[in-house]
VOLUM-992337 format. One record per atom (N, C-alpha, C, CB): z, x, y; residue in one letter. Coordinates in pm, whole numbers, plus 50000, padded with zeros to 5 digits. Last residue first. Glycine has a CB too. Layout:
N
ZXYA ...
END
This chain:
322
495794813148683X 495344805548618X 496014801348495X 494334809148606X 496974837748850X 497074822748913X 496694809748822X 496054822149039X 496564855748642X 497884851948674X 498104839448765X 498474863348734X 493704861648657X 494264856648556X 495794850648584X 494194867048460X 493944875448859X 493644863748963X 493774854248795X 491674864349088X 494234905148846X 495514899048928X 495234879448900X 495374905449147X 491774906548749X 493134909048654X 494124902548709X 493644923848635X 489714905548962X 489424898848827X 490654897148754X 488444906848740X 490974926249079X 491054910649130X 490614907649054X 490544904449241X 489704950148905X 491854950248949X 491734932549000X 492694966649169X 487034947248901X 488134947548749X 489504944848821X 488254965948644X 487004949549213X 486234941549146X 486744935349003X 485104948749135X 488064978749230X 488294969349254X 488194954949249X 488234971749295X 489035000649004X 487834991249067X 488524978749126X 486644986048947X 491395026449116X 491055013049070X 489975008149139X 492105003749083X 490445059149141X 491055050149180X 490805034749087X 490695050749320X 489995088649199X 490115082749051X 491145069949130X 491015095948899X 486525096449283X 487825099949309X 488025089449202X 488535099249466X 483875101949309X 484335111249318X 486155106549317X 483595118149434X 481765073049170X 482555081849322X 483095093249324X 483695076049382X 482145050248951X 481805054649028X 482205063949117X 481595048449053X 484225040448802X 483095043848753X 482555054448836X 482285033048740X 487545027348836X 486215026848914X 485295040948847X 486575028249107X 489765019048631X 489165026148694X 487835027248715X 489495033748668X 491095000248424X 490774991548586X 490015005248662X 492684984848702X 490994987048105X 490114993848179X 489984989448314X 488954993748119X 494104964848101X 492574968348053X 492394984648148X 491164952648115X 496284947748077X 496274957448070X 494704961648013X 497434960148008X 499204930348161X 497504929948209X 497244944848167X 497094926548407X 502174915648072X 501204928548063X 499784926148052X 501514936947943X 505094904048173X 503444894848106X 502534908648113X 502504877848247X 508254915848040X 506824909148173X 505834905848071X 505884923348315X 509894918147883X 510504901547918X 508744906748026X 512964896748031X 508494933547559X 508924932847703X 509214917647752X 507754939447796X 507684943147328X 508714929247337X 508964928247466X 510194929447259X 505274959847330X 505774950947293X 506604935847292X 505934955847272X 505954982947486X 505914972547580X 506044963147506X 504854971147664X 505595003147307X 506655006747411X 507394989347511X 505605019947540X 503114999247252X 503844996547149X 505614997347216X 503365008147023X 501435005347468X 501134993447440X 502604992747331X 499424991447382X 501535031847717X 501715030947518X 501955013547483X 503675042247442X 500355049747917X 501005031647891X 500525029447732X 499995015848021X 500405071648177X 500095072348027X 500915056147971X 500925089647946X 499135085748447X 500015074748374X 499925068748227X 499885063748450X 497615118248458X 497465106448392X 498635095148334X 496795110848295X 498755137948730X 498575132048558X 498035121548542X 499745129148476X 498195163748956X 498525154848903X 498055147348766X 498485149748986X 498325194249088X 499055188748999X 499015174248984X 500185192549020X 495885190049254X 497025185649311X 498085183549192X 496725172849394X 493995206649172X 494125206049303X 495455201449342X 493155198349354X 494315201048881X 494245215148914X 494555220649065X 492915218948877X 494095177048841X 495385183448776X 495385193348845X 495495186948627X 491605165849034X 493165164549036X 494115168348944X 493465153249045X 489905182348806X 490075185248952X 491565179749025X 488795177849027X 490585170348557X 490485184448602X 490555187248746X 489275189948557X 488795146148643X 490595148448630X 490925160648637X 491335144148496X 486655151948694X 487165146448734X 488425145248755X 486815141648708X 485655159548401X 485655166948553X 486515165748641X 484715164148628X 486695134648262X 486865143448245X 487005155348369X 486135143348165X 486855102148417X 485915114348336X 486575129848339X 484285115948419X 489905084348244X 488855090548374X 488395101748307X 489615095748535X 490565062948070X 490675075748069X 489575078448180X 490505082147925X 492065031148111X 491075037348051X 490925052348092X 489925029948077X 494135013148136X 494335017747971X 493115029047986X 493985002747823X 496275002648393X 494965009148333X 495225016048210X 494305019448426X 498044971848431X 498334986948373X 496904992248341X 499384987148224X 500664949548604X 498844954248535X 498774968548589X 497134943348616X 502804931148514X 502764946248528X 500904947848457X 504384955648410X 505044904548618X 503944906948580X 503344921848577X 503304899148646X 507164900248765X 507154891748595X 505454894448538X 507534868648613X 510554909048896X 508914910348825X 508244902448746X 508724920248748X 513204904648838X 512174901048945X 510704897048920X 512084911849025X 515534916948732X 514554901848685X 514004895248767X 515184890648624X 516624937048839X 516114939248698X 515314930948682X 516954938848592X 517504942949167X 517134935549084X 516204938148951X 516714928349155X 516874953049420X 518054949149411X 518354943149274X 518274941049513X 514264963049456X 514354952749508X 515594944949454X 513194946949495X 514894988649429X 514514985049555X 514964972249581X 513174985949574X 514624986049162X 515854994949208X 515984987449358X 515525014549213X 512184978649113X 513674969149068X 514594976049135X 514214968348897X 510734997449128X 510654988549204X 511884980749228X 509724982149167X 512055022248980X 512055027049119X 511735010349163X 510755041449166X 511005009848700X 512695012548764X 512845007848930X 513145032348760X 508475009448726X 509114995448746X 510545001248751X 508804983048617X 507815037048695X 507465028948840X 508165013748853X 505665026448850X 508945042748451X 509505048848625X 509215043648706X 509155060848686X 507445027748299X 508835026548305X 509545029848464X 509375036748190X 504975048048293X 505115034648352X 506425028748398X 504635025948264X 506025080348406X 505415066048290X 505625057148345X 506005062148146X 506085109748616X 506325094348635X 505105087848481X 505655088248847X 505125132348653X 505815132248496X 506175115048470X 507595143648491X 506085128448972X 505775142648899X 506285134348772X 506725159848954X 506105113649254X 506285105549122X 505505117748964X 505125086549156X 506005133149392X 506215123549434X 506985113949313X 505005119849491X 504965157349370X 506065160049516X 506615142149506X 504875165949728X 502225144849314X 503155159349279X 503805156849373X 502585175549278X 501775115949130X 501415122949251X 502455134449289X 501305112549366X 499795104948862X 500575107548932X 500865111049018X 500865109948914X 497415073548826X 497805090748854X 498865095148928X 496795098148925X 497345051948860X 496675056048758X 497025068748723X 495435054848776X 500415027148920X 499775035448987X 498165043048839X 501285047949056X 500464995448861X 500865004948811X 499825019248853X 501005000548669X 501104967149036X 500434973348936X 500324989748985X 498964965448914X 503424939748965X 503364953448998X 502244957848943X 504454961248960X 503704905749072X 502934916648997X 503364929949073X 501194914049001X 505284877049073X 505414887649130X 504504898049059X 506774890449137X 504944841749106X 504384852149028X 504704866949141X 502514847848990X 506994825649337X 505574834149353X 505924840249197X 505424848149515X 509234819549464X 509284811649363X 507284818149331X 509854791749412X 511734840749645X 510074833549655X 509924827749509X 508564846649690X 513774857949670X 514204844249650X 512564832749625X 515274840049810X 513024879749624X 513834878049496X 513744861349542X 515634887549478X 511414885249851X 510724883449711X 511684879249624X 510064896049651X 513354880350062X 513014872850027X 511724871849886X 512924869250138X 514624903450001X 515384890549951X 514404884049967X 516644884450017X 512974924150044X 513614925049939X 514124910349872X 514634934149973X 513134915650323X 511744920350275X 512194914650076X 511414943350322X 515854919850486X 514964906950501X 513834909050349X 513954907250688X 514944948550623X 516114941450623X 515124925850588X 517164943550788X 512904973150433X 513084965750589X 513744955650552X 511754960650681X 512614988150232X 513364988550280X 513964980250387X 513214996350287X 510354974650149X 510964970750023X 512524973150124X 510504982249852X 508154989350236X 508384977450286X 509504972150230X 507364969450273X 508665016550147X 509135013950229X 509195002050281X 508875020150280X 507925011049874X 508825015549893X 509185006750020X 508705029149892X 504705019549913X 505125005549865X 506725002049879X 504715004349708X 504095041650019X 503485031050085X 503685019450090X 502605030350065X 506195059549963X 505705064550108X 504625051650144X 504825082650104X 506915062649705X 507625062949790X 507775062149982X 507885070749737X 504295056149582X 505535051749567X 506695044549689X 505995062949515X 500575051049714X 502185061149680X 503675052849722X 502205078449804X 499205023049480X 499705029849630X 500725037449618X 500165020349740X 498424991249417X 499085004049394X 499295011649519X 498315012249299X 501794972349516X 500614983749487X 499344977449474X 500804992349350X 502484938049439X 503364954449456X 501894964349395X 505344956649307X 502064906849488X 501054920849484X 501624929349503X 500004923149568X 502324874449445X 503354887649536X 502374895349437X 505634890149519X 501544841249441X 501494852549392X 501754864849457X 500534852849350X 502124821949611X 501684814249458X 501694828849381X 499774804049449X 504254821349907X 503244824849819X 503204819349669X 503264838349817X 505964815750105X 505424807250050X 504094809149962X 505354799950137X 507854840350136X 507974825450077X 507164812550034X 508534820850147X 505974852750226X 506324857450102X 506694846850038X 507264867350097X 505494842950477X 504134844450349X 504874850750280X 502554852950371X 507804847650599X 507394833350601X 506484834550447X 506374828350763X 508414872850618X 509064863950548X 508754851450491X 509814862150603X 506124882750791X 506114885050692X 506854879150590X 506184893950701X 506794863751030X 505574861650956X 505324870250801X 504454865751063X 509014877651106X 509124865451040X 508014860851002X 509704856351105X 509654912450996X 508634902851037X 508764890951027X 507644904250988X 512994924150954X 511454918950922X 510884912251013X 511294910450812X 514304953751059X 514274938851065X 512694937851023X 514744931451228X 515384986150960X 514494975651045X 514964964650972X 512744977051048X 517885013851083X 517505000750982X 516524991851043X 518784990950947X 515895040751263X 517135032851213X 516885024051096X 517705023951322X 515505047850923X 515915052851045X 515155053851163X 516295063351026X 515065042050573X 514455041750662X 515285039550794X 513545033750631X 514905057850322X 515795050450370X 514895049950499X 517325055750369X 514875072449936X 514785073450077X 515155057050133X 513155079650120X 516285090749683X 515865080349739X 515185079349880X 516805073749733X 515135119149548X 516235109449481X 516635094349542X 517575117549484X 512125130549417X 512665120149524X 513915113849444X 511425107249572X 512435162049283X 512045147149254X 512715141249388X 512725139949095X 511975194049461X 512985186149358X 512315171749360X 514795185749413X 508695210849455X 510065206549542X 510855199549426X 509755194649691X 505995232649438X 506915226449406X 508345222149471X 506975231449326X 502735246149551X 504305242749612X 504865231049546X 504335239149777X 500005244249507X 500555255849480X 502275250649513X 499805268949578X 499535229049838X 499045232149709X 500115246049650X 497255236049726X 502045212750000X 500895221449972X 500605227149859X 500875230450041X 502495175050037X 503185189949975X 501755197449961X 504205188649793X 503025149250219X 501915159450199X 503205171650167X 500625162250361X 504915130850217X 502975126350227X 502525137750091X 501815133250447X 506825142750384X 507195135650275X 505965130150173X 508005124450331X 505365140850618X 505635155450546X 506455151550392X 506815167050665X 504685115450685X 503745124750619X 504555137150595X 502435127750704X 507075100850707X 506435097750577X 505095112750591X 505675077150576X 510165124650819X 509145115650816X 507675112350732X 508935117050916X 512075144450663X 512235131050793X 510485130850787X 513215136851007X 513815152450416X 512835151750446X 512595139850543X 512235152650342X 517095171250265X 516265157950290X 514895158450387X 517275147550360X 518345180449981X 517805183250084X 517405170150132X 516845192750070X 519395177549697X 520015178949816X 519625179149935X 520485186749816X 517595179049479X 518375188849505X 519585192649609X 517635195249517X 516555154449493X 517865152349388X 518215167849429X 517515148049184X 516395147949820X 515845149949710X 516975150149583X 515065162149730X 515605114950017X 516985125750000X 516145129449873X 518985118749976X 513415112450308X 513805110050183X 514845122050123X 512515108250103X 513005086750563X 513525101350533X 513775097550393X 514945108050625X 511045071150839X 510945072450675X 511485090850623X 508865068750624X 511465056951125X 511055065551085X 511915069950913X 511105074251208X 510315031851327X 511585036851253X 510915047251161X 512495024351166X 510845002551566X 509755017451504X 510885028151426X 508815029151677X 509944970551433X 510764980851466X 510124994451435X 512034979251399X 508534950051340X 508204953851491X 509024968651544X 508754939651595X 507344952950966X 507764951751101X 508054953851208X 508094950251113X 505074950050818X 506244943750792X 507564943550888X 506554948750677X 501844929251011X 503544949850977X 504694940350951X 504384966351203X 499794918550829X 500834915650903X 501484927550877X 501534903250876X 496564899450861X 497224913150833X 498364907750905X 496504928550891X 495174874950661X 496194876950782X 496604891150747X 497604865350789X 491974864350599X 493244862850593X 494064870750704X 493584866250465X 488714874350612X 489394866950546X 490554866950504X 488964865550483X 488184887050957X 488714888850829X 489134877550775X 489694897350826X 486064894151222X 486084883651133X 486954883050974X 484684882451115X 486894916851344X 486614919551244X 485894904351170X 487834926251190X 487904902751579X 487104911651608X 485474910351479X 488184926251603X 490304886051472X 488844880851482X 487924889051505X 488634871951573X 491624907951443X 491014907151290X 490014896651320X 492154902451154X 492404917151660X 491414931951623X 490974920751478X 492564953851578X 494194903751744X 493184899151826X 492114908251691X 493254904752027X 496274907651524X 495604891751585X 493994888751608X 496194889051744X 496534932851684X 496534932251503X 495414919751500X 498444926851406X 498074922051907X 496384931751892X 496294930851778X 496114948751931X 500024907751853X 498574903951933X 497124911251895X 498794907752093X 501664925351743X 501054917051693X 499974909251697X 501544913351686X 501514944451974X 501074948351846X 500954939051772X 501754956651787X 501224933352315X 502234934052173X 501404935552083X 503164921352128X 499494931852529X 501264930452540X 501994933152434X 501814916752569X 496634930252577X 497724921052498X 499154922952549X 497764924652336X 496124957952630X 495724945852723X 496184932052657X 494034945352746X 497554976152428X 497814974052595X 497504963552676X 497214982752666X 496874966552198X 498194963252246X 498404960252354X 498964970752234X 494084974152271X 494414963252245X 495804958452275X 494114962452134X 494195000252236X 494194994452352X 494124980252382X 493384999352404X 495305002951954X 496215008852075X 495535000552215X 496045028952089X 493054998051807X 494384988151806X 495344996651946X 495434988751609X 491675016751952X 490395000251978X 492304994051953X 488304993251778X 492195041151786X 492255038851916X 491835020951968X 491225050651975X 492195029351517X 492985032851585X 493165031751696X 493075039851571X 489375030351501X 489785018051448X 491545017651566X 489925019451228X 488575055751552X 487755047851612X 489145030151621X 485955047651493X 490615079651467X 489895070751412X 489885062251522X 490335065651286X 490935113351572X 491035102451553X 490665091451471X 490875101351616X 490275139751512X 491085134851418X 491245121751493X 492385143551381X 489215148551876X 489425148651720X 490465145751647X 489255158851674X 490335136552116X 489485128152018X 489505133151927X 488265125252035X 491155158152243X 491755148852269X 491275139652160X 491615145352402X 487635169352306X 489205173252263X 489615157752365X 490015194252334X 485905170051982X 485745167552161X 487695165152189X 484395146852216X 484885159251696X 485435167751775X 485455163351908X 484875179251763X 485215138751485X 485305155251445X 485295162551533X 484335161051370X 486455105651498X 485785118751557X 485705128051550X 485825121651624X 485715085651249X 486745092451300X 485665106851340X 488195094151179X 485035046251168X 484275058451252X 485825067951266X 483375051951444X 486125023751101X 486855035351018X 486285049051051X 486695033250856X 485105010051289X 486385007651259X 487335020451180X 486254995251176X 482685010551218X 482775014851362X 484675015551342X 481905000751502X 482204998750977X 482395013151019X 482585017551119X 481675019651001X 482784970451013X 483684980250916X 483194994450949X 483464977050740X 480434969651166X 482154969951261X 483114974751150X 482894951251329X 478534973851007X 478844982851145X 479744981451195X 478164982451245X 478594953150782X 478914966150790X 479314973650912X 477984971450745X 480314928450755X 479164933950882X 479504946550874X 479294928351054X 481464912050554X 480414918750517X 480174923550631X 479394912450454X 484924904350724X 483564897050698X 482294911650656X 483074886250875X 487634924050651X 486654918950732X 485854917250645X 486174925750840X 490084932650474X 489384918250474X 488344913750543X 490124909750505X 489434961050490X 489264954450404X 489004941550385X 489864956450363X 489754964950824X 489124967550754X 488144959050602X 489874975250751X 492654956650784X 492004946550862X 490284950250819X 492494948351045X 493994977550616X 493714964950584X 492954955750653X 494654960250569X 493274997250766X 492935003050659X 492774985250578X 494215016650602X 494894991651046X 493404996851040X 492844991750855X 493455018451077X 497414990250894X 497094981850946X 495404979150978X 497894983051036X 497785017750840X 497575011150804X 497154996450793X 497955014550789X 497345033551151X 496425028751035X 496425023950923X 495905034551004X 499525025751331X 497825011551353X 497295015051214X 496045015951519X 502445024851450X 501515030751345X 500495016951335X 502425035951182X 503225008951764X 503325011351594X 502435016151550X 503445001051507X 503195034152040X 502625023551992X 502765022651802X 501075024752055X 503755052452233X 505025047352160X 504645031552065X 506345044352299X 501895069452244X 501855059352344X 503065049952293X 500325051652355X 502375096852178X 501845092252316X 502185082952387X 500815089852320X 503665091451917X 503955094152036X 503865096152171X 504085097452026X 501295070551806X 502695070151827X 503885074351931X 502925074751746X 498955090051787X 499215076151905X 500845074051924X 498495058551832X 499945108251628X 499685114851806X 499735104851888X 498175122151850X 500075093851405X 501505100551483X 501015102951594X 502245114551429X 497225084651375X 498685076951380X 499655078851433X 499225075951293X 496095109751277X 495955103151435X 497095094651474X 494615093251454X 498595125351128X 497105122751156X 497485116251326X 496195109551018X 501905103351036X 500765115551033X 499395113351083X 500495120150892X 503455082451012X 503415088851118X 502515106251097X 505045088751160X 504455045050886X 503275059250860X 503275068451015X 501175051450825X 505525027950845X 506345042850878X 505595048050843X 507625048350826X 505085000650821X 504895004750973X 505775019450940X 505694991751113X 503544986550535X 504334994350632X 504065000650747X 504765002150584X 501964952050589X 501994966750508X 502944977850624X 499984973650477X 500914923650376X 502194925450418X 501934947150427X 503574915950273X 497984904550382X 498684914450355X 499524919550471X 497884923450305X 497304874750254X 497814878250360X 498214893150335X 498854869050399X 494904848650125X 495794863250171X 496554865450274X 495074873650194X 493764818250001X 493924826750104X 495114840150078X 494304816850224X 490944817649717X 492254819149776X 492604827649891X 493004822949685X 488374824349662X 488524815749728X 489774815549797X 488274806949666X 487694858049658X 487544849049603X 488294838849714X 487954850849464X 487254883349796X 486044872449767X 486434859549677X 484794880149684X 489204896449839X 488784885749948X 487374877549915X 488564893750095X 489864909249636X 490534896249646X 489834889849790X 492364898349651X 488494936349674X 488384929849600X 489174914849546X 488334937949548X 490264947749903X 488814941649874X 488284938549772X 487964947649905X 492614945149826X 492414933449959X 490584932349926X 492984941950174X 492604966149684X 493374954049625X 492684941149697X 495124954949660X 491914988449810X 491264981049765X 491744971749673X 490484986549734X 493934988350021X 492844983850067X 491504979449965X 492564993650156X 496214993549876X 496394980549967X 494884978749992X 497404982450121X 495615016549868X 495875011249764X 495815001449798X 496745013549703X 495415034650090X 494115029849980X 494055023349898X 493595036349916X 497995021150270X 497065029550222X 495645023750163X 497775036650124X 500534996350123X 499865006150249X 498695015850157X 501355018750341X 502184965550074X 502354977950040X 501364990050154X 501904977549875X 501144938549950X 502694945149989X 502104957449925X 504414937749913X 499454905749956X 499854916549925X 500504927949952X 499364918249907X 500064872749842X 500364878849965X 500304899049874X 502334870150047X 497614845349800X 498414858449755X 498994866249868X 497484868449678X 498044808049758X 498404817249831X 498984829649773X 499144811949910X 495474791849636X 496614793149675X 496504804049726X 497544791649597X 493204757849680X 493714774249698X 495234777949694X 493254780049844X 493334742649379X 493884740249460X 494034757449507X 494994730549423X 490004732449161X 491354738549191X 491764740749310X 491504749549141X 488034704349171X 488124717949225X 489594722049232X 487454718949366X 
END
């Protein structure tokens, strides 16, 4: 019987979540690594209320690795449509806030909320500091925190992200340091750029220790672009912007890429709703590349939206342990 190893995955959102669900079925242990500068929605109102770290991403992964019981994965992602004070919450949210409280610390509750969940592996914030996500544009301007940086309105153009930074500077997690170092495989995305994968990349500590981890590193490659974000972004752009981050040209060593075309309707609707594209990956471009290129059909079939299967995306990542 082969020897488990260890994936650690990096980054936030929907992207993180179905990466995680579809890797928790297999044998190897996890850990996901995910940013603490999310401050929109319910997230921000806890935040400032209760000066408590951003929970939903954290929500969004503990989620994912929980055990099959449906009703606590939904009781988890339950969000209230009305009664005041309660709308726009999430269920999952509030349960990590009061947790903190009767714990003492956000790590605790994270801790406590994944036996809750029964999850296969470790959620972890990349880290304890509360800090808030500004981005400089190439026009000059700048933008303070990840959801208005999130969210551009329809119809509304802005200049490209020329970088962002995170205020104040954070410190890492030593549990997040620890599982980077000792991973068999590092997971970049997918997930928005600048606002899910980015920012772990910023926290003091984070960066070095992927350059120094002796792990297979993978990026995988967003499917669609995102307006206000990564506008006109090829593949190329997304491994710049990583390397850029992570201080470093010869990091990476692995890039899984969707080759397959979403339905039609479908896309129409995100060009039309949200200006966005199709990442376009010309196989002849890549050729001689120094990475290892995964590159199939990874979009989900199913649903209304244009994301990675998940099921195809851990089938792809888990070639790289073998």
């Amino acid at each position: 019987m082969s020897k488990r190893k260890r994936i650690v995955v990096i980054g936030g959102g929907t992207g993180v979540f179905t990466v995680l669900s579809g890797l928790k079925h297999s044998k190897h242990k996890l850990a996901a690594i995910v940013t603490m500068a999310d401050d929109g929605g319910s997230t921000g109102i806890l935040r400032e209320e209760f000066g408590i770290l951003p929970p939903g991403d954290v929500r969004r992964a503990l989620v994912a690795l929980s055990h099959d019981e449906k009703t606590l994965a939904d009781l988890f992602t339950y969000r209230f449509e009305e009664g005041r004070g309660f709308e726009g919450h999430s269920l999952g949210n509030l349960l990590l806030t009061a947790l903190e409280r009767i714990h003492g610390s956000f790590d605790k509750a994270v801790d406590e909320a994944g036996t809750i969940l029964g999850i296969k592996g470790q959620v972890i914030p990349v880290t304890f500091d509360r800090v808030k996500l500004l981005a400089y544009l190439e026009d000059g301007k700048m933008i303070s925190g990840e959801a208005r940086i999130d969210n551009l309105k329809k119809n509304r153009k802005r200049a490209g992200i020329k970088r962002v930074i995170l205020k104040p500077a954070a410190r890492a997690n030593k549990k997040a340091v620890k599982a980077i170092l000792e991973a068999d495989l590092i997971v970049l995305g997918p997930g928005d750029l600048y606002t899910s994968i980015i920012p772990n990349l910023l926290v003091k500590g984070i960066a070095g220790a992927i350059r120094k981890s002796h792990a297979s590193k993978a990026l995988v490659i967003n499917i669609m672009t995102k307006r206000g974000e990564t506008d006109k972004f090829q593949v190329k752009d997304f491994v710049y912007a990583i390397e850029r981050y992570l201080n470093s040209n010869n990091i990476l060593t692995h890039l899984v890429v969707n080759t397959a075309y979403p339905k039609k309707e479908i896309f129409n609707k995100y060009h039309n709703a949200e200006g966005a594209d199709l990442v376009i990956f010309d196989p002849a471009v890549w050729s001689k590349s120094k990475f290892k290129i995964l590159a199939g059909p990874l979009i989900r079939k199913d649903g209304k939206f244009i994301r990675h299967d998940p099921k195809k995306l851990a089938q792809t990542l888990l070639k790289i342990l073998k």
